[in-house]
N, C-alpha and C positions, 0 to 999 in steps of 0.2 A: 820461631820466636815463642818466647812463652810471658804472658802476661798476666797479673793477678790482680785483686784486689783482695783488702784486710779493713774491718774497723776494728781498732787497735784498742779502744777504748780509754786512752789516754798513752802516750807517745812512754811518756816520762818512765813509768815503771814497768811499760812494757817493752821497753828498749832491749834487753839482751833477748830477750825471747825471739823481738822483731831481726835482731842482728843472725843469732843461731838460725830462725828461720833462713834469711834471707844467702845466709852459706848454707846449706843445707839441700834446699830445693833450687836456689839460683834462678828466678824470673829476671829476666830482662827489662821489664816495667812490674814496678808494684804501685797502685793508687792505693791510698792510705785515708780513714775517714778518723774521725772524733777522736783529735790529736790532744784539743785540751790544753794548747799551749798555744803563745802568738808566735808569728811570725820568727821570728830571731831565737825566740827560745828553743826553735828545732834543731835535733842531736847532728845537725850538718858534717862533722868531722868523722861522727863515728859510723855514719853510714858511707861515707867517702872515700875512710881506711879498705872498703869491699869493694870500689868500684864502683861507685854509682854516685850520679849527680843530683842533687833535689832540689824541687820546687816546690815549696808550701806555702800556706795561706793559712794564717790564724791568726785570731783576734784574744786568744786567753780561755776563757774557763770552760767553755761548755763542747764547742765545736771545734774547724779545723782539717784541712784536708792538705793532701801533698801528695806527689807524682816524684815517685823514684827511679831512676833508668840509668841505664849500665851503656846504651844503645842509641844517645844523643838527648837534647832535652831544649828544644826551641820553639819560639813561637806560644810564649807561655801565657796561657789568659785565665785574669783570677776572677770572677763573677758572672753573673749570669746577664743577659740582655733582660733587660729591664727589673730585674731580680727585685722582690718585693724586699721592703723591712718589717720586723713586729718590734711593734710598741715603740717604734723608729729608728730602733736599734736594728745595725746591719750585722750579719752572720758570717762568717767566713766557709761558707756550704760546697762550693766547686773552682774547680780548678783542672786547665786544661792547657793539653802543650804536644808537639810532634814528636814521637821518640822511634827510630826507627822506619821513617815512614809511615807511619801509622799517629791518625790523629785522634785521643785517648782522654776522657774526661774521666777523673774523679769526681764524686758524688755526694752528699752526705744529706739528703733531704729529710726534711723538717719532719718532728715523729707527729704533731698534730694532738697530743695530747689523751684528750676526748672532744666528742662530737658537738658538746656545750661552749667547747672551749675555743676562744680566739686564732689557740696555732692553728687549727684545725682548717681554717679559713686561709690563716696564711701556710697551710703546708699544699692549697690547692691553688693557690695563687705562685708558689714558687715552681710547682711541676709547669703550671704554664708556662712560665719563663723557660723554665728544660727544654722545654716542646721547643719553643719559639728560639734560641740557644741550639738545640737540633740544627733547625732547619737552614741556619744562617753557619754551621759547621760544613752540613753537606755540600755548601755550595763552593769549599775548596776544593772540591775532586778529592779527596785524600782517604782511602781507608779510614773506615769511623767506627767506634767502640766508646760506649759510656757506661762507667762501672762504678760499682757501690753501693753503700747502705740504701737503699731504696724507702725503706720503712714501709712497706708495700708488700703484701702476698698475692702475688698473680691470681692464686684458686683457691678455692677451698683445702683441695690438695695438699696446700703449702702451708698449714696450720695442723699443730698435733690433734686438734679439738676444736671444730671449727663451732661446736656451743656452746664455748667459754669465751667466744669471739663476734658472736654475730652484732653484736651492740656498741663492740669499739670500733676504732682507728686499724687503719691497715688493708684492713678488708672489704671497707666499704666501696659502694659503685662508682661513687665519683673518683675512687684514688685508682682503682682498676679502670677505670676509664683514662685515664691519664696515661698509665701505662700504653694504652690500646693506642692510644695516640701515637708514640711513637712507636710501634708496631705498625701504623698507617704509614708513617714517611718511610717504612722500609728497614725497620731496625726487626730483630727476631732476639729474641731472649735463649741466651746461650744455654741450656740445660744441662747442669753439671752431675754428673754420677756421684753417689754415696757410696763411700768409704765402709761404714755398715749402716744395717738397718737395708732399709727398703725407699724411703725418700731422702733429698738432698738437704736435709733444714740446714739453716747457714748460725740461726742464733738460736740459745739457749739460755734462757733468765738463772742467775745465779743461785736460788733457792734449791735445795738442795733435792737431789733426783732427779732435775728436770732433764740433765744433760744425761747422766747416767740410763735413765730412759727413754731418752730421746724425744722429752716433752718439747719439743722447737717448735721453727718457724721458717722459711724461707723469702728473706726479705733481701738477701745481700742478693747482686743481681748484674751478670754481663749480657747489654743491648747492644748487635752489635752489626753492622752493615751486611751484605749482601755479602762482598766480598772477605771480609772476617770471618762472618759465621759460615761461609764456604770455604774457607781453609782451616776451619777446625778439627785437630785431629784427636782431641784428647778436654774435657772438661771434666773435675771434680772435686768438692770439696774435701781440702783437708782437716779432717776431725780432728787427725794428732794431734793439732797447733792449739784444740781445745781442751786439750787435757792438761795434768799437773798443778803445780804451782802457781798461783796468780795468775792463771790467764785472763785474754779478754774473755766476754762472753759473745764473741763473733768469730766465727770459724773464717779462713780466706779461701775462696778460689781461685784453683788455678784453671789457665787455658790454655792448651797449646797449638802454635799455630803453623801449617805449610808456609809460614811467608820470610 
């Protein structure tokens, strides 16, 4: 089986990209983050002409997530257990469903802004809810994997410059702490091989050279059970998918799995 995720960066103009990718490489699940459109506005038909069924979740302008599968698609849950709001306003940030046997959340957590700033509070109030979302997934029995934008750099490592970093969002102890968390219930963080260069970064800010140099980040991110990440035979980001025309500025991983 082979599984991915993508933040697409908005659904809308990245559709044939997302379509070519998706003949091309051929995943059997793709979780899909920061679609940018609501609910119903999702390209349903034209992912469907490939084989695959979808489940999305959006609210409109900003956020937005969906699980694509070729492989079955049941048992579909949009939010988190107890999932915060900001400013009362609710997000459409995850979404989860069985495809294949395999129970598979999408992701899209909160970027948290800066450290002054309000999201920042509710970007560590929603990882709790993940945590807590975890642990009430595990107790189906079912092979478990949660993929996506994390907004999150596991290490230092996972930063082109981690001294143009130490004072923001991403990095900080309490958001790797969060991480660690699920890493405690048993989840391991799939580590994908680079395409080039020498580390895996997943995003790249649009300003120019950043990608060409390979000024990134490593935020996109598959956690993923005992039994997943022991049938992994293959992890890596693909770069291609960040090249050309209009891409997103979020490369996808792929997994592939003995299952």
């Amino acid at each position: 089986m082979r599984i991915a995720t993508w933040n697409v960066n908005s659904i809308g103009p990245r559709l044939p990209r997302v379509l070519d990718w998706l003949g091309s490489v051929q995943p059997d699940v793709l979780c899909l983050q920061e679609l940018k459109c609501g609910t119903d506005a999702f390209p349903f038909e034209a992912v469907k002409e490939l084989g695959y069924e979808t489940a999305a979740y959006g609210i409109g302008r900003w956020n937005g997530v969906a699980i694509v599968s070729r492989v079955g698609l049941d048992d579909v849950t949009r939010g988190l257990t107890g999932e915060p709001t900001f400013e009362d306003k609710a997000d459409a940030r995850a979404i989860g469903a069985t495809c294949g046997g395999l129970r598979l959340w999408s992701v899209y957590v909160p970027n948290g802004r800066d450290l002054e700033n309000p999201h920042y509070g509710y970007k560590l109030a929603w990882l709790s809810a993940l945590e807590a979302t975890v642990r009430e997934e595990q107790a189906r029995g079912l092979p478990f994997a949660v993929l996506g934008d994390f907004n999150i750099a596991p290490t230092d490592a996972d930063v082109w410059d981690i001294g143009l970093f130490a004072e923001s969002t991403h990095v900080t102890e309490p958001e790797r702490k969060a991480l660690a968390a699920l890493r405690d219930l048993g989840l391991s963080d799939v580590f994908p091989r680079p395409l080039k260069y020498d580390h895996p970064f997943t995003y790249w800010d649009y300003r120019a050279g950043n990608f060409p140099n390979n000024k990134g980040m490593r935020i996109d991110l598959v956690y993923a059970d005992a039994v997943v990440a022991g049938a992994v035979t293959d992890s890596y980001v693909d770069r291609e998918a960040r090249k050309g025309k209009g891409p997103s500025d979020h490369a996808p991983i792929v997994v592939d799995l003995s299952l």
